[in-house]
Backbone as JSON Lines, residues from 0, in Angstrom:
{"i":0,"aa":"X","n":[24.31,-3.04,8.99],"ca":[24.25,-4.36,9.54],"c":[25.66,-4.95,9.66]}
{"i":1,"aa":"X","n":[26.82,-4.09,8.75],"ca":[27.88,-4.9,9.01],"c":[28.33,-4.83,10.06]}
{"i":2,"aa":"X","n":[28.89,-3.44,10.29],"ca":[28.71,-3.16,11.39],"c":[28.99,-3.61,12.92]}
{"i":3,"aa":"X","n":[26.82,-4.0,12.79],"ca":[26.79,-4.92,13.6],"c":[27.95,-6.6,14.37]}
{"i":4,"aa":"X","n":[27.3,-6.99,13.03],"ca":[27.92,-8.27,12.9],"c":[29.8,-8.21,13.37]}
{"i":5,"aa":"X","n":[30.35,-7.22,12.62],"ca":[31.28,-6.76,13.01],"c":[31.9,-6.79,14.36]}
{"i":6,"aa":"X","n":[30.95,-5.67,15.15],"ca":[31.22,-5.74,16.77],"c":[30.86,-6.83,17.12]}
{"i":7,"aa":"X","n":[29.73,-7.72,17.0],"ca":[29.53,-8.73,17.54],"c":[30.26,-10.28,17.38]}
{"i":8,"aa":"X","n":[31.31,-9.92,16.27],"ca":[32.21,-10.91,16.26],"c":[34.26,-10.86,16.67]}
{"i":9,"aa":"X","n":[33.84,-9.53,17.28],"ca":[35.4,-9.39,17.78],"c":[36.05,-10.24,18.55]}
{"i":10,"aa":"X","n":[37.47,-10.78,18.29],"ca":[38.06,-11.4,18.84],"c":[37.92,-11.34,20.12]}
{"i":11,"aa":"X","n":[38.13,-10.61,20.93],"ca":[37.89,-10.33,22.3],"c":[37.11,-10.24,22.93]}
{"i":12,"aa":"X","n":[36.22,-11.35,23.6],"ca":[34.58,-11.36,24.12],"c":[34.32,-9.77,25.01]}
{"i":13,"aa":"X","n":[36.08,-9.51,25.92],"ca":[35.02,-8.1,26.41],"c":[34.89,-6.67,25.65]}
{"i":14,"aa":"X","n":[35.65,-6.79,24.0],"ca":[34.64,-5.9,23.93],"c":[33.71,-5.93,22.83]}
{"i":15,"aa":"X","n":[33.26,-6.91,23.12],"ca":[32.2,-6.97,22.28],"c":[31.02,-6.61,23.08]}
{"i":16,"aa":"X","n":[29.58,-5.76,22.16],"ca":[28.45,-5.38,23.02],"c":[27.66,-6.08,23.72]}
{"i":17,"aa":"X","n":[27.03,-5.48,24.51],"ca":[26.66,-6.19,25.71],"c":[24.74,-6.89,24.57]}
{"i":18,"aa":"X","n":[24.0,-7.71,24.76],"ca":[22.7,-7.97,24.59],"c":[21.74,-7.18,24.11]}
{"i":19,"aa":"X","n":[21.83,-5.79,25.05],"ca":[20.93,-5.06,25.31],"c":[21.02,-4.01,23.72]}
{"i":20,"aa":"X","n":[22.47,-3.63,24.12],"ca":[23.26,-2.71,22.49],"c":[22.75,-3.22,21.47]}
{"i":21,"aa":"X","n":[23.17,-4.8,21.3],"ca":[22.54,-5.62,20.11],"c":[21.22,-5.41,19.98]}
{"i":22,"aa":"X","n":[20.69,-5.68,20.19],"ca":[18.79,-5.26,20.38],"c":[18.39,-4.05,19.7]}
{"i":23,"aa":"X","n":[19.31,-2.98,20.37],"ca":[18.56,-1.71,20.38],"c":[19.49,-1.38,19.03]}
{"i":24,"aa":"X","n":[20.54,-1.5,18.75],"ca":[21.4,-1.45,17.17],"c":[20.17,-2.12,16.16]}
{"i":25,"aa":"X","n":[20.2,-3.08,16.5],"ca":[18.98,-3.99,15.39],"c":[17.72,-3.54,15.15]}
{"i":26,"aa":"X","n":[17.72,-2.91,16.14],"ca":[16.22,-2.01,16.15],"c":[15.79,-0.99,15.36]}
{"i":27,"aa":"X","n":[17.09,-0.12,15.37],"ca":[17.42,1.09,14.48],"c":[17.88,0.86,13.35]}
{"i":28,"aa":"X","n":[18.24,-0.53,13.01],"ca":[18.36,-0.79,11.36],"c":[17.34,-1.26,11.02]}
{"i":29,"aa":"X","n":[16.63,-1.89,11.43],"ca":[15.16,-2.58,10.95],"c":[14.36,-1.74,10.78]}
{"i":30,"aa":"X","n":[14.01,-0.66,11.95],"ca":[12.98,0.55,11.41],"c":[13.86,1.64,10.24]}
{"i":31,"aa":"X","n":[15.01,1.79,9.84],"ca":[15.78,2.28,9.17],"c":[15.32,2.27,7.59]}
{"i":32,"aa":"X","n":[15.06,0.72,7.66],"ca":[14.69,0.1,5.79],"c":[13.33,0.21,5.89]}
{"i":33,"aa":"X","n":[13.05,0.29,4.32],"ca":[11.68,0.44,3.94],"c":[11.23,-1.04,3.36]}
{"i":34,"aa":"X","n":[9.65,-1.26,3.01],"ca":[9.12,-2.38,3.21],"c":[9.94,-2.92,1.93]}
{"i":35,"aa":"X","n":[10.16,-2.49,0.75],"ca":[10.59,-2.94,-0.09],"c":[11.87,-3.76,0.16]}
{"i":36,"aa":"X","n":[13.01,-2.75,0.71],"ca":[14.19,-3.57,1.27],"c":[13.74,-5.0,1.68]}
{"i":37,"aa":"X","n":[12.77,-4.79,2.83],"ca":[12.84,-5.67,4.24],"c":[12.34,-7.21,3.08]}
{"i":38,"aa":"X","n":[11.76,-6.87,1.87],"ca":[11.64,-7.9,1.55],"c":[12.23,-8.44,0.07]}
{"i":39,"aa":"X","n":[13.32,-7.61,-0.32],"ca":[14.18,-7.67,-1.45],"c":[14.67,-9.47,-1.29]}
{"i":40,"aa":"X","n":[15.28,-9.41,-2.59],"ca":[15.6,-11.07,-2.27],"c":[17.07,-11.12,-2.46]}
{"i":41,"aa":"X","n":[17.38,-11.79,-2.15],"ca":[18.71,-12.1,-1.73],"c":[19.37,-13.35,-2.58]}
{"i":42,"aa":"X","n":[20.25,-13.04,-3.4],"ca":[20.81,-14.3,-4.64],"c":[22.38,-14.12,-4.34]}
{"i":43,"aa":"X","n":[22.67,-15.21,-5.11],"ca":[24.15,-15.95,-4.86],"c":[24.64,-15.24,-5.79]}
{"i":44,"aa":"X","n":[25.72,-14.65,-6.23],"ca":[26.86,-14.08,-7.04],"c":[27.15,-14.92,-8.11]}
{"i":45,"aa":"X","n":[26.98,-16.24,-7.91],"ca":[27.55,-17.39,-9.29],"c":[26.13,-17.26,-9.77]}
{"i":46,"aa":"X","n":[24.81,-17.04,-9.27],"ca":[23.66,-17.54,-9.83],"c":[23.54,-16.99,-11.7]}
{"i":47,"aa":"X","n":[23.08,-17.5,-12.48],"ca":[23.23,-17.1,-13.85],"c":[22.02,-16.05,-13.84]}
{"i":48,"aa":"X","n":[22.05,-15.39,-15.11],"ca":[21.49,-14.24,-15.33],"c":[19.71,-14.55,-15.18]}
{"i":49,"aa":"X","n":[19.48,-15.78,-16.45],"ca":[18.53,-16.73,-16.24],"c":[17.58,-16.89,-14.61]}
{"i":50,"aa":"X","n":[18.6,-17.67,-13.94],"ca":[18.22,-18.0,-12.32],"c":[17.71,-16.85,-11.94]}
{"i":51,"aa":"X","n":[18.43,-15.64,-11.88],"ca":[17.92,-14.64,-11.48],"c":[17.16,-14.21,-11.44]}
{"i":52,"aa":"X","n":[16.86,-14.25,-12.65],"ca":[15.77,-13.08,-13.4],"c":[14.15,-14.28,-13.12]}
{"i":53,"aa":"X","n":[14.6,-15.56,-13.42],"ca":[13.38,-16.73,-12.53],"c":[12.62,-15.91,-11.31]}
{"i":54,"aa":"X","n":[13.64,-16.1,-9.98],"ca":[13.87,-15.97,-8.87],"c":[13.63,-14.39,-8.48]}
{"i":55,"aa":"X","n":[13.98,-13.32,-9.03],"ca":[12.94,-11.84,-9.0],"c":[11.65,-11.99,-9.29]}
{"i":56,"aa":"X","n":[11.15,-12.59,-10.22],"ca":[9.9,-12.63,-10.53],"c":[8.9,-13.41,-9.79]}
{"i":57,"aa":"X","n":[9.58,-14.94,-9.02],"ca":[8.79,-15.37,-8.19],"c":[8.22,-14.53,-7.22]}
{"i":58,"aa":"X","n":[9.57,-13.86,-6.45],"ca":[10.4,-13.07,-5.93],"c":[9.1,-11.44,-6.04]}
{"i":59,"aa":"X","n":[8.76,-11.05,-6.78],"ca":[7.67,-9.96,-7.1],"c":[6.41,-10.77,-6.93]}
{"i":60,"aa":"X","n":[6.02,-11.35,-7.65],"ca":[4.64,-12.17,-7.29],"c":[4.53,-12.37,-5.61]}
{"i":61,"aa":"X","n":[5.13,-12.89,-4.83],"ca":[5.09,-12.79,-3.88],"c":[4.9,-11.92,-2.87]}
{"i":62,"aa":"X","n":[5.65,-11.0,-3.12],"ca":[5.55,-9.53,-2.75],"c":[4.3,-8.65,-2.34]}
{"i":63,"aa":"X","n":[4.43,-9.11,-4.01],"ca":[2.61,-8.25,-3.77],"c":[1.36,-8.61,-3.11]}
{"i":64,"aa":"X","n":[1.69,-10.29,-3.29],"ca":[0.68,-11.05,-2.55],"c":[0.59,-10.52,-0.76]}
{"i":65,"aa":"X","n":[1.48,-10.57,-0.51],"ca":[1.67,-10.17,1.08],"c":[1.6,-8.88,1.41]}
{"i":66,"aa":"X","n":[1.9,-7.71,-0.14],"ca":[1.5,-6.56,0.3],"c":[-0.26,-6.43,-0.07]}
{"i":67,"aa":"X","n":[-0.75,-7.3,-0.77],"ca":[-2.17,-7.18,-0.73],"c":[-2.68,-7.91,0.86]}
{"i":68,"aa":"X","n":[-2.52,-8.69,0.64],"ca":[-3.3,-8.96,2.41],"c":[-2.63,-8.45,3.39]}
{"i":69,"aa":"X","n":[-1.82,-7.44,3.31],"ca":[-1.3,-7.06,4.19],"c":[-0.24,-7.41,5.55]}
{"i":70,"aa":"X","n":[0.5,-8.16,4.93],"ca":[1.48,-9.15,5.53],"c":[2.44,-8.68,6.06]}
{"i":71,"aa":"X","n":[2.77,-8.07,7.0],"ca":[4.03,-7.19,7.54],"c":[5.48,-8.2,7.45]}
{"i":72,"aa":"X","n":[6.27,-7.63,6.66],"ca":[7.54,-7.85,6.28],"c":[8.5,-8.76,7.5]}
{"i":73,"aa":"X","n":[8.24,-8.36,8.58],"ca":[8.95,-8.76,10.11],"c":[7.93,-9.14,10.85]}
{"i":74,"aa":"X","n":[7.14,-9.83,11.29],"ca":[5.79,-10.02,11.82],"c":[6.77,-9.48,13.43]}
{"i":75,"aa":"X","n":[5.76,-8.73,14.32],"ca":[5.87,-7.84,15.65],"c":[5.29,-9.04,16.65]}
{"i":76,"aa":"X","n":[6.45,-9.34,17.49],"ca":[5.47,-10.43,18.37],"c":[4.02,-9.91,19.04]}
């Protein structure tokens, strides 16, 4: 994904990728990760050990909830 973000923020608008690249790059990282990734959680670096460990556990409860009814991670338009 860095990457991505990477090319898509180069100084120089022409060469950065065209729409279409973006799309189809994003495409191949998204089917790339597994469901677990797609719904890992994401915390701040200062957060305390405490916060954390809160915030995984909501963080799991949740999880499962959506993997029981079956909740797809990226909903597919």
């Amino acid at each position: 994904m860095e990457d991505l973000v990477n090319a898509m923020t180069v100084a120089d608008p022409g060469r950065r990728p065209v729409i279409e690249e973006i799309i189809g790059r994003f495409s191949q990282i998204r089917k790339s990760l597994g469901e677990f990734k797609l719904r890992s959680l994401i915390t701040a670096k200062k957060d305390s050990t405490i916060v954390t460990a809160f915030r995984y556990t909501q963080q799991a409860v949740r999880t499962v909830q959506y993997m029981i009814l079956q909740n797809p991670a990226i909903p597919e338009p």
